[in-house]
C-alpha positions, 0 to 999 in steps of 0.5 A: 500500500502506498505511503499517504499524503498529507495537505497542510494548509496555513496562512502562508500556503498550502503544502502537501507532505508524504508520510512514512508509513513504510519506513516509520510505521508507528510514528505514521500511525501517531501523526496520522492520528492527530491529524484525524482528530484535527489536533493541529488546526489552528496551531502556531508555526514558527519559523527558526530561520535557516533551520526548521519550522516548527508546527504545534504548540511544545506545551500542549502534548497529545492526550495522555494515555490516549489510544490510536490504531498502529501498524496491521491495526494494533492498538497503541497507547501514547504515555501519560505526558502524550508521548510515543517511543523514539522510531529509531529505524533504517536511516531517513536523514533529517534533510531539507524538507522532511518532516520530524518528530520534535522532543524535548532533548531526551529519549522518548519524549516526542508527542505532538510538535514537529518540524519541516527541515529547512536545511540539511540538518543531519546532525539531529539523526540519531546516528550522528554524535554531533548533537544530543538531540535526536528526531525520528524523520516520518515525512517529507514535503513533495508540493508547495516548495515555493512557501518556504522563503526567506519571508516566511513569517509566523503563520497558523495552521488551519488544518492538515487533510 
């Protein structure tokens, strides 16, 4: 079965994102998860110049201990905090233009924020020493390139189809 994409509209465009559900099925299934349940509408998105932007807000988690369907249907359930276990598999780079699960700088503490790459940040891969932070790439931007420009400015997200 093909991988499925996302549309992510904001203020500022609209861009489509294919998500991994090959390479990193349980973060997919948590994403797509939210996205069903309309978690990113209206959220902030800011922009780290020269590195990512960043969807979601960080304060607010995923419902803790809510439940989503996983891979093969399996039923999965995020910790107390909205957290899911760090996908750490195969090696999908956190380029330019890939999508990854933000944290807070330690081991599985990914929930609801991520981040579009907006330069080779290869650093945050989980096989690279350079930095202790390290973020599971689950998606890519395949339209809507041209909405990534020096002037982007803080923008919402109005939804993700």
């Amino acid at each position: 079965m093909p991988n499925r994409v996302v549309q992510i509209e904001t203020t500022n465009g609209t861009f489509q994102a294919e998500i991994f559900e090959d390479a990193t099925p349980e973060t997919a299934a948590h994403f797509l998860d939210l996205v069903a349940h309309d978690f990113y509408k209206y959220t902030p998105v800011n922009l780290r110049r020269g590195v990512a932007m960043e969807l979601g807000r960080p304060a607010e988690t995923a419902p803790g201990h809510s439940t989503y369907m996983g891979p093969n249907g399996v039923e999965r359930t995020r910790d107390a905090n909205g957290c899911v276990p760090d996908e750490f598999v195969g090696e999908k780079s956190n380029e330019m233009y890939t999508l990854a699960l933000a944290n807070a700088g330690l081991p599985n503490t990914g929930s609801s924020q991520f981040f579009v790459n907006l330069a080779d940040n290869s650093f945050f891969d989980y096989w690279d020493d350079r930095s202790p932070d390290k973020h599971v790439v689950f998606g890519r931007i395949t339209q809507g390139f041209e909405h990534f420009t020096e002037d982007f400015q803080y923008c919402l997200c109005h939804k993700i189809l």
